[in-house]
DOZALO-49858 format. One record per residue (C-alpha): y negated, z, x negated. Coordinates in Angstrom, 2 decimals. Each point is the difference from the previous one (the first is absolute). Example, Ala and Ser with C-alpha at 12.3 -4.5 7.8 and 13.67 -1.06 7.14 Angstrom:
BEGIN
        py        pz        px
      4.50      7.80    -12.30
     -3.44     -0.66     -1.37
***
This chain:
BEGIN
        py        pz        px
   -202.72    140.53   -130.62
      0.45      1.00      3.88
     -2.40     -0.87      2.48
     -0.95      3.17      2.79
      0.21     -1.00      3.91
     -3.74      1.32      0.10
     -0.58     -3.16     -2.57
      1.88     -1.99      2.25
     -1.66      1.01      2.89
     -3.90     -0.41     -1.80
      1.19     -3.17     -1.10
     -1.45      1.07     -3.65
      1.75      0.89     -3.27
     -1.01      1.21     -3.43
      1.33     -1.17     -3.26
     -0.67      0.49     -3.55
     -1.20     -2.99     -0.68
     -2.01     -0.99      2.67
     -0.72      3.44      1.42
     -0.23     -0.04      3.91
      0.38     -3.30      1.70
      0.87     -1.68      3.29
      3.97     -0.42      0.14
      0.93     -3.35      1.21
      2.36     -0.86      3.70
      2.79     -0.80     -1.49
      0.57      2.97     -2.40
     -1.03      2.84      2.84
      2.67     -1.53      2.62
      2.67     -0.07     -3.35
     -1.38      3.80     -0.65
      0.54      0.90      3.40
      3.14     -1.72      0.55
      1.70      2.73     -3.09
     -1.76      2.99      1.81
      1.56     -1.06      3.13
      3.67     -0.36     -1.10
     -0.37      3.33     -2.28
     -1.45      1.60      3.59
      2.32     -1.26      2.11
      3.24      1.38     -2.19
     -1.65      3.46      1.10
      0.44     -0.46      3.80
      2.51     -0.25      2.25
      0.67     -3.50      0.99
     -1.38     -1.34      3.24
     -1.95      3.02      0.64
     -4.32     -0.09      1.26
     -0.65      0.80     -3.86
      1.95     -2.67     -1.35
     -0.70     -2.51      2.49
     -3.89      0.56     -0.56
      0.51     -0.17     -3.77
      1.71     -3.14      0.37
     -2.99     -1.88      2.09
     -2.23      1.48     -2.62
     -2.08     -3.04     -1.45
     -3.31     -0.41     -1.60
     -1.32     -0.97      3.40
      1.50      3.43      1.38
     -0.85      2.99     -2.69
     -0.63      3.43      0.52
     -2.85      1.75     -0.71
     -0.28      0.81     -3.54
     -0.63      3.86     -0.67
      0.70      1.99     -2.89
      3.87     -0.21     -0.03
      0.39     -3.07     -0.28
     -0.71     -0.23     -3.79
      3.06      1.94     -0.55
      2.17     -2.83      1.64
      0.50     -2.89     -1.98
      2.36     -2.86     -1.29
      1.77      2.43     -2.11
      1.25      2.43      2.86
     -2.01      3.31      1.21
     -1.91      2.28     -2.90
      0.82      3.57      2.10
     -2.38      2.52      0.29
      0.68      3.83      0.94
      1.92     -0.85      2.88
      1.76     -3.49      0.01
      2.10     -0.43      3.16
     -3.55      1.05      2.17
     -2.32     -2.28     -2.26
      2.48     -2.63      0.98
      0.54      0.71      3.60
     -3.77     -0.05      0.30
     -0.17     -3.66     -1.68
      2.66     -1.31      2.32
     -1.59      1.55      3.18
     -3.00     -1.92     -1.11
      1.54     -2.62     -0.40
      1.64      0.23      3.40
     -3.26      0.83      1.93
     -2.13     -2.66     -1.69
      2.57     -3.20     -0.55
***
């Protein structure tokens, strides 16, 4: 099962078994920590995106917003126009971290 950055971000995840509940410290920095290194393979290294990623923390989030349930542990699920929807999350990411 992958965990969404908007999950991350709320600090709540749903299950089958115990529907939605709080997700603990420890498992949103390890969640965060995979979205990160999958992120950072898509920019160029020492670049204002990938810097920003990089100091990306659970005391330094962006906002969450709609998009960000498509990003998750398991990579990117695309919509209509992938290289944009991504661009977008990384100039969030940029402007808010």
């Amino acid at each position: 099962m992958y965990v969404s950055m908007s999950q991350i971000i709320s600090g709540r995840i749903r299950t089958d078994k115990k529907g939605w509940h709080n997700m603990g410290k420890a498992k949103r920095i390890k969640e965060l920590n995979k979205i990160k290194e999958w992120l950072l393979t898509t920019c160029n290294f020492n670049s204002q995106v990938y810097k920003a990623i990089d100091r990306m923390s659970i005391n330094n989030l962006p906002g969450n917003c709609g998009i960000m349930n498509r990003l998750t542990t398991d990579g990117y699920i695309a919509g209509q126009d992938y290289p944009g929807e991504l661009r977008f999350i990384k100039n969030l990411i940029k402007k808010e971290c």
